[in-house]
C-alpha positions in Angstrom: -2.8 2.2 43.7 0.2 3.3 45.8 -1.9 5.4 48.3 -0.9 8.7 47.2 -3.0 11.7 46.7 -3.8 12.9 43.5 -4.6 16.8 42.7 -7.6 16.9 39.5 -8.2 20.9 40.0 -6.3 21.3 36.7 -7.3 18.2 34.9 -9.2 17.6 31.4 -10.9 14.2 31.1 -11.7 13.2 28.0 -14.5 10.6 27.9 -15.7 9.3 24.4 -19.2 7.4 23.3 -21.2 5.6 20.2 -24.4 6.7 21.6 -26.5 7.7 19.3 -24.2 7.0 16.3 -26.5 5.6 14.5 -28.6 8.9 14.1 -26.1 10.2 11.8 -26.9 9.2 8.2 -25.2 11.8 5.7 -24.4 11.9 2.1 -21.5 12.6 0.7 -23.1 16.3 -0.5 -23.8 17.2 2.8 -20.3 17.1 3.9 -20.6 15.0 7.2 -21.8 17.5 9.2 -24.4 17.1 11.8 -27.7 18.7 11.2 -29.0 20.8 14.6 -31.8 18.1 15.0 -29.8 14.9 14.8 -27.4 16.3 17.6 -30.5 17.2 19.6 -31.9 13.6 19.3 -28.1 12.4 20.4 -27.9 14.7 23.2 -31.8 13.0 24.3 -30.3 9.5 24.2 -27.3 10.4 26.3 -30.0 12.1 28.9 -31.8 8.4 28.6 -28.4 6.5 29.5 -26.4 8.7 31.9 -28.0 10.1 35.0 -28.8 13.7 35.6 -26.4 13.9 38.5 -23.7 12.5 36.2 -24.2 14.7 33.2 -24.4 17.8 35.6 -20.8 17.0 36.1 -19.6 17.2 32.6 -18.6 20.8 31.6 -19.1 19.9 27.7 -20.9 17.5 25.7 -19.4 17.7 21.9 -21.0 15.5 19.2 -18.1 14.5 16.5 -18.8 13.5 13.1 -18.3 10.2 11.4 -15.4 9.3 10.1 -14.7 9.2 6.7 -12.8 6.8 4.3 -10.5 9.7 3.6 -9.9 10.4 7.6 -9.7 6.5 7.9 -6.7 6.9 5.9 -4.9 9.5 7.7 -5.7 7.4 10.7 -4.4 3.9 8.8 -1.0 6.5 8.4 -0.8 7.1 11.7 -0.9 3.3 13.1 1.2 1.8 10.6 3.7 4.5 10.7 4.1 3.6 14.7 4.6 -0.1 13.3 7.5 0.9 11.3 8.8 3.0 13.8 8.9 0.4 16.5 10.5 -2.0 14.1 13.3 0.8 12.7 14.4 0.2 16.4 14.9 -3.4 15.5 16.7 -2.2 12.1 13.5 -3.9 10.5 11.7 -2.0 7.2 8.1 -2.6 6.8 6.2 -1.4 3.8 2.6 -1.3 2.0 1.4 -1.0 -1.0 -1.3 1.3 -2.1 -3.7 -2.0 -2.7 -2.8 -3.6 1.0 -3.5 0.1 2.5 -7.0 -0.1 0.4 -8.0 -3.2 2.2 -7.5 -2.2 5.7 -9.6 0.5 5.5 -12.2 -1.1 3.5 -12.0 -4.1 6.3 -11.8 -1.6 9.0 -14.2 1.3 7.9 -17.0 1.5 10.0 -19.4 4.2 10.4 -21.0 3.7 13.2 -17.9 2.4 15.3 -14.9 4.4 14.0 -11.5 3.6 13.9 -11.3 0.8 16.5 -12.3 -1.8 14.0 -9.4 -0.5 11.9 -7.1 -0.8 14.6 -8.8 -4.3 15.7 -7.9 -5.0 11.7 -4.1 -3.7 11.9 -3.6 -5.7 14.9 -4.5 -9.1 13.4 -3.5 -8.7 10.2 -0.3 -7.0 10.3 0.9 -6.7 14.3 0.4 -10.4 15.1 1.8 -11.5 11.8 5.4 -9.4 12.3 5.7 -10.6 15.9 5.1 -14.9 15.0 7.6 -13.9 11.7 9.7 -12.6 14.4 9.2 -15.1 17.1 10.0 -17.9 15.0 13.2 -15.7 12.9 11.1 -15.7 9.4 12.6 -12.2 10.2 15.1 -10.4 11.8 18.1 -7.6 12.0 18.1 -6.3 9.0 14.8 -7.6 7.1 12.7 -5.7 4.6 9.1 -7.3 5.0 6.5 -5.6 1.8 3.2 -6.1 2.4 1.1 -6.5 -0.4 -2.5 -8.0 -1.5 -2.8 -11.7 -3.2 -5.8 -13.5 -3.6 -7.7 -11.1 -1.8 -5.4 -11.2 1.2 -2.8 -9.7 2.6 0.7 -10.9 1.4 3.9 -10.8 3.6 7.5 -10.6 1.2 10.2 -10.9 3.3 13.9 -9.7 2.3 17.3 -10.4 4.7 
């Protein structure tokens, strides 16, 4: 956008998909792995949607797993802990209970889409929620905000 060149000899592009997602159907025995077959049929619906002289361009295809509810966890971790980081800057504590932590990744566990519904959950629920507490100074400096279930939703306590 500024008219300047840009070298990709020693670039890695990452490109991610859903196709076929809905060929993987596991139990919880098998380990989520990906029978030889099922990544065969996946490769044979990503020859149906992309063109040959695409794909011919792509170095690696790699079919991932679904995500679990206990890698749906670690992921919950991850986004709420750059929540609370973000809002240590505004000397603001957030915390969640185990039973608040449940619900988000029941609510944003999906199978076949992965973790974007979880972050599609975090961002309603708990993202939007801090910013109008902050917008109209529920909270500030110096709050402590514990985030809780109640009547099957998500409950916002807020010390100053």
């Amino acid at each position: 956008s500024h008219g300047r060149t840009v070298n990709f000899k020693n670039t890695i592009i990452i490109m991610t998909s859903n196709i076929g997602a809905e060929l993987i159907n596991f139990s919880d025995d098998q380990k989520n792995k990906i029978e030889i077959f099922t990544q065969e049929k996946i490769l044979d619906q990503v020859k149906q949607k992309f063109k040959p002289e695409f794909l011919n361009r792509i170095d690696e295809i790699i079919v991932f797993n679904r995500l679990s509810k206990h890698e749906m966890n670690k992921i919950l971790k991850l986004q709420i802990s750059e929540i609370v980081d973000f809002l240590k800057n505004k000397k603001i504590e957030v915390q969640l209970d185990e039973k608040a932590e449940d619900w988000l990744i029941d609510e944003g566990f999906s199978s076949s889409y992965g973790a974007r519904p979880l972050k599609r959950i975090i961002q309603t629920h708990i993202v939007d929620k801090i910013a109008h507490m902050l917008v109209s100074n529920e909270i500030n400096e110096k709050s402590k905000v514990f985030i809780s279930m109640k009547n099957s939703e998500l409950d916002f306590k807020i010390k100053l």
